[in-house]
N, C-alpha and C positions, 0 to 999 in steps of 0.2 A: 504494500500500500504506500511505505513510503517513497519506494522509486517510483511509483507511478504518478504522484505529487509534483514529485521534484519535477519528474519529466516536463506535465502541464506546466509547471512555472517556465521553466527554459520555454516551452514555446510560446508560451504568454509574453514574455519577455522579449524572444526576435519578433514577435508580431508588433510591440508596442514599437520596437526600432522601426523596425522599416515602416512602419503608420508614421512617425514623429520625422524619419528620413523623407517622405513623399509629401509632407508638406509643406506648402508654399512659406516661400521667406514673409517675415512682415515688419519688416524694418530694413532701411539700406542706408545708414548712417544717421544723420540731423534729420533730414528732410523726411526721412522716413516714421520718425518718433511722433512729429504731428501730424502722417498722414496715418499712421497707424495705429492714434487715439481716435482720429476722428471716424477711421470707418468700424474703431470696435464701440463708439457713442453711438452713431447713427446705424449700427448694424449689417453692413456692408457681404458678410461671410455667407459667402453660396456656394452652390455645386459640392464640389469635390472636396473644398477647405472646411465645409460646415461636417461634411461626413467623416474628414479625418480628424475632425478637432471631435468629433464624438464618441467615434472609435478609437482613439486617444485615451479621451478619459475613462472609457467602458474596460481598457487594459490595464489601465494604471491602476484602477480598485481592485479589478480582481487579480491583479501582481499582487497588488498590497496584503488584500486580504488572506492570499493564498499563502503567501510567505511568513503572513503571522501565527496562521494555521499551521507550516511545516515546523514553525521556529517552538509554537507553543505546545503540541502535540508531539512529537518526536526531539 
C-alpha cells in the first residue's frame, strides 16, 4: 500500500510540473507587473490559462494532501 502511495505522489507531482511548465508567462519585467494586475483585476484568464491555472491547483492539494497522508501514516 505504501508503494502504491508513493507511486501516485511521483505522478501527481510530474503532472503538476508539466501543468505549471505549459503555462503561459504572466509577467515580462516592469511593464508586465501592471499588465499582469490588471488583467488578474479585470479577469482576463481564458482558454487554456484558466484550465491550467485549475489543474494546477486541483494537483497541488492532492500532492499536498497525499504527502501528508504518506508522511502521517507510514
Amino acid at each position: 500500500m505504501e508503494i502504491f502511495l508513493m507511486i501516485v505522489d511521483v505522478l501527481i507531482c510530474l503532472g503538476l510540473i508539466v501543468v505549471i511548465l505549459m503555462q503561459s508567462s504572466k509577467s515580462t519585467g516592469v511593464s508586465g507587473v501592471i499588465g499582469g494586475a490588471s488583467e488578474q483585476f479585470f479577469g482576463k484568464k481564458k482558454g487554456l490559462d484558466a484550465l491550467f491555472a485549475r489543474v494546477s491547483a486541483i494537483l497541488a492539494v492532492a500532492f499536498f494532501v497525499l504527502t501528508l497522508i504518506i508522511a502521517i501514516v507510514f
